[in-house]
C-alpha positions in Angstrom: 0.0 0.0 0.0 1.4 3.1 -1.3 2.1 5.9 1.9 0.5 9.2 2.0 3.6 11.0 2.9 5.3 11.3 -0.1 3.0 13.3 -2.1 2.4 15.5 1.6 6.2 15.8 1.4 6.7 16.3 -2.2 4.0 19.0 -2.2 5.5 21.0 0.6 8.8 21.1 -0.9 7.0 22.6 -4.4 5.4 25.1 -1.7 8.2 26.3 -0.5 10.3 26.8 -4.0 7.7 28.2 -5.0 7.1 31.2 -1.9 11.3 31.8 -2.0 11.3 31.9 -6.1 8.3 34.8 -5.4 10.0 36.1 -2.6 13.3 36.9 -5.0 11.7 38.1 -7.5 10.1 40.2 -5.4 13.4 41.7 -4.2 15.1 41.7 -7.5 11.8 44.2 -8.4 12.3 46.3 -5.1 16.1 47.2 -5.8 16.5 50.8 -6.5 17.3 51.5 -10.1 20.2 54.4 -9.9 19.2 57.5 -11.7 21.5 58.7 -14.1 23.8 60.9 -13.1 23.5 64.5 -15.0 26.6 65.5 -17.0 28.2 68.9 -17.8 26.8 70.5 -14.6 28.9 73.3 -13.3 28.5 75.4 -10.1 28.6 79.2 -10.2 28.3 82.2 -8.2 28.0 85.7 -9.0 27.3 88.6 -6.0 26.7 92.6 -6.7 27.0 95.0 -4.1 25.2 98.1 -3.8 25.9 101.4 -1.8 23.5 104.1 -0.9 23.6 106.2 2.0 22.0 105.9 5.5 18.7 107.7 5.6 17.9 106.3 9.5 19.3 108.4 12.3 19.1 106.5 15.9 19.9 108.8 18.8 20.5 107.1 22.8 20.0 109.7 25.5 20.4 109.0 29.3 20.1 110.4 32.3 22.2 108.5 35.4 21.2 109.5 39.6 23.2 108.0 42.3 22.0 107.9 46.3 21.3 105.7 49.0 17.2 105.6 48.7 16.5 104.1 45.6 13.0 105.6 45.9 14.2 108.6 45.8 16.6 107.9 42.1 13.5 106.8 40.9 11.3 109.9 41.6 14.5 112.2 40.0 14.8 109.7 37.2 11.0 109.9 36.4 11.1 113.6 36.6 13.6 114.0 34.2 12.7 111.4 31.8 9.2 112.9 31.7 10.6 116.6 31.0 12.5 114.9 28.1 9.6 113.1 26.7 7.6 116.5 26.9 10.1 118.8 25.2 10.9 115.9 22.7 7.5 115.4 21.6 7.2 119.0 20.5 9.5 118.5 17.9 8.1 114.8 16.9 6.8 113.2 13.2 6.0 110.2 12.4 9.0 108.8 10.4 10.9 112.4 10.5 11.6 112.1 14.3 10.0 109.2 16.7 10.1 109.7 20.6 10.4 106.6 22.9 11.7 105.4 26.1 14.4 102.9 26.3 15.6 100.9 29.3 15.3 102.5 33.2 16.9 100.5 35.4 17.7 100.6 39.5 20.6 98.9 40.6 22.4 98.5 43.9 26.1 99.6 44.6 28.4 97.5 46.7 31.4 98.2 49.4 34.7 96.4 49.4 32.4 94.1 52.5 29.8 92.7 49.8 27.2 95.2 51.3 25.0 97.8 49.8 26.7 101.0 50.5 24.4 103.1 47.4 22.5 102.8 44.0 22.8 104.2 40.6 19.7 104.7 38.5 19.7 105.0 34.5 17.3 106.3 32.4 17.1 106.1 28.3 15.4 108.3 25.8 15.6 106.9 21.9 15.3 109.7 19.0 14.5 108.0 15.9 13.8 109.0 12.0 15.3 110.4 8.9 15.4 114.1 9.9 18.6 114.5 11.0 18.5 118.0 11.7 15.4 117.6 13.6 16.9 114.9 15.6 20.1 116.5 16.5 18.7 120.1 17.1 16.3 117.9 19.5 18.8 116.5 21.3 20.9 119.3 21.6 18.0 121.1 23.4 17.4 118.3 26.4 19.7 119.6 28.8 19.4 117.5 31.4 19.6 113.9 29.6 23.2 113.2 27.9 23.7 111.6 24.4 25.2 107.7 24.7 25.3 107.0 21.4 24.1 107.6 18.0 23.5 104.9 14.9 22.9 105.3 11.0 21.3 102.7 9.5 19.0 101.9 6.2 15.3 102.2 6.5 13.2 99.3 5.3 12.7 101.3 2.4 15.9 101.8 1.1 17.3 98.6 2.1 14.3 96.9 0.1 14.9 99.5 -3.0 18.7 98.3 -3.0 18.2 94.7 -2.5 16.4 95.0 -5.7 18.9 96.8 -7.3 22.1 94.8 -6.3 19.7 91.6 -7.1 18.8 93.0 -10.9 22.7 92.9 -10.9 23.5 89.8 -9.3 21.3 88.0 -12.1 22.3 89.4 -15.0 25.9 88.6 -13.2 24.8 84.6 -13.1 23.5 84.4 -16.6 26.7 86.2 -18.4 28.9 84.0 -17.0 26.8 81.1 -17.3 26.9 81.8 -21.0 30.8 82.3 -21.2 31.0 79.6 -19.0 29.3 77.4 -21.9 30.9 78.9 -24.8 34.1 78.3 -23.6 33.6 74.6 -23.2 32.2 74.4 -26.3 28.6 74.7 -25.7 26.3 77.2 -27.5 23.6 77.2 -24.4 22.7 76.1 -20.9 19.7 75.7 -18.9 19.5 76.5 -14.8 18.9 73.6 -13.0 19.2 74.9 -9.5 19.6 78.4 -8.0 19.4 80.6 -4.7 19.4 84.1 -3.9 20.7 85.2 -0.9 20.8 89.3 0.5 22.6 90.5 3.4 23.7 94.0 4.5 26.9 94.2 6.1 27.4 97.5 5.7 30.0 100.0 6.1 31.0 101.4 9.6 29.0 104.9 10.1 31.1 108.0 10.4 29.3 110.2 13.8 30.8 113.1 14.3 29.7 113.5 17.6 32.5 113.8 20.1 31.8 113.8 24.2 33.8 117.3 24.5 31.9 118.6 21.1 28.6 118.1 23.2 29.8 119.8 26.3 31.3 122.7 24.9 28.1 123.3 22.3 25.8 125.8 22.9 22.3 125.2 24.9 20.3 124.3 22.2 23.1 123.8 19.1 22.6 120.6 17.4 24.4 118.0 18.3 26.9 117.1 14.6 26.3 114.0 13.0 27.2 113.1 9.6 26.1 109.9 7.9 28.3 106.9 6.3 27.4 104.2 3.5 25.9 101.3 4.1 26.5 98.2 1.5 23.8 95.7 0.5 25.1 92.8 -0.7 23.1 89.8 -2.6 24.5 86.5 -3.7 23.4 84.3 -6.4 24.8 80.9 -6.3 23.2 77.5 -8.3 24.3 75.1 -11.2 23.5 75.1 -14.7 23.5 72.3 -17.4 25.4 73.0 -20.1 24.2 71.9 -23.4 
């Protein structure tokens, strides 16, 4: 009598050829075909810089009180500050000449013990805008606040209005040498395959002529001199091109 096994066995060996024949052609279909790798590809940069003077005019004024009752700094602070504010605000327009407060601070003065022997109270007031003769004349008329420090900078404006110039340059930059890049390889054209534009403003180091013993030995209400720099906006344009 024949024995059921054989075929069982027989079958289950089929089975299984079968499942690891599918199971490799699966794999074979799953491996990753590499995609050709793109010739005559070059990598370029170009930049244009742009210079245009600094229309924004940042003035710091502060007013510093020392005692032993920090109450008291704050009350002399406060009085000053709002004096400042009140004279300042006569001469104020939007955009020519902006009034604010900056930072007011209270802080304690130690001994050669570690112990509190006083504190020193500072108070800010920003002049802001693209008057400058507003701004300067203004400052030099709040006697009892001293100028810290003055800025030039680009307004939004301007610095928008040269990014767009210095970028219109940059471009035309990429393309030329693009196309000399091809021609002199021996290519009649290209075609961009990847590019970025990139703007920053690093600017040139402003010029204030405004000098602590200037500013004491002015008159009460003289202006305090400034004078304006440069400031450089810069925009990249870097990317590859096909040539073809």
């Amino acid at each position: 009598m024949n024995s059921p096994r054989f075929p069982l066995r027989q079958f289950r060996f089929l089975l299984a050829a079968a499942l690891l024949g599918a199971s490799a052609a699966s794999a074979a279909q799953t491996v990753p075909v590499p995609f050709p790798v793109p010739e005559n590809v070059v990598q370029l940069t170009a930049a244009a810089t742009v210079e245009v003077p600094q229309d924004l005019l940042s003035f710091v004024l502060t007013v510093t009180r020392e005692g032993t009752d920090p109450g008291q700094i704050q009350q002399q602070l406060k009085g000053v500050l709002d004096q400042a504010l009140t004279d300042a605000r006569k001469a104020a327009q939007p955009g020519a000449m902006d009034v604010r407060t900056g930072n007011f601070s209270i802080s304690p003065r130690y001994g050669r013990e570690g112990r509190i022997t006083g504190w020193v109270g500072t108070a800010e007031l920003l002049l802001e805008g693209t008057d400058f003769g507003r701004i300067s004349q203004t400052a030099g008329r709040l006697q009892n606040m001293t100028v810290a420090g003055a800025s030039f900078r680009l307004s939004r404006e301007k610095r928008e209005q040269a990014e767009r110039e210095a970028q219109g340059e940059a471009v035309a930059r990429f393309r030329s040498r693009a196309g000399e890049l091809a021609k002199s390889f021996g290519f009649t054209s290209y075609s961009l395959r990847e590019v970025s534009v990139h703007a920053q403003e690093p600017g040139i180091p402003p010029r204030p002529r405004m000098m602590a013993m200037e500013a004491k030995a002015a008159s009460a209400d003289a202006p305090v001199p400034v004078e304006a720099g440069k400031a450089a906006v810069v925009v990249n344009v870097s990317g590859s091109v096909q040539l073809r």
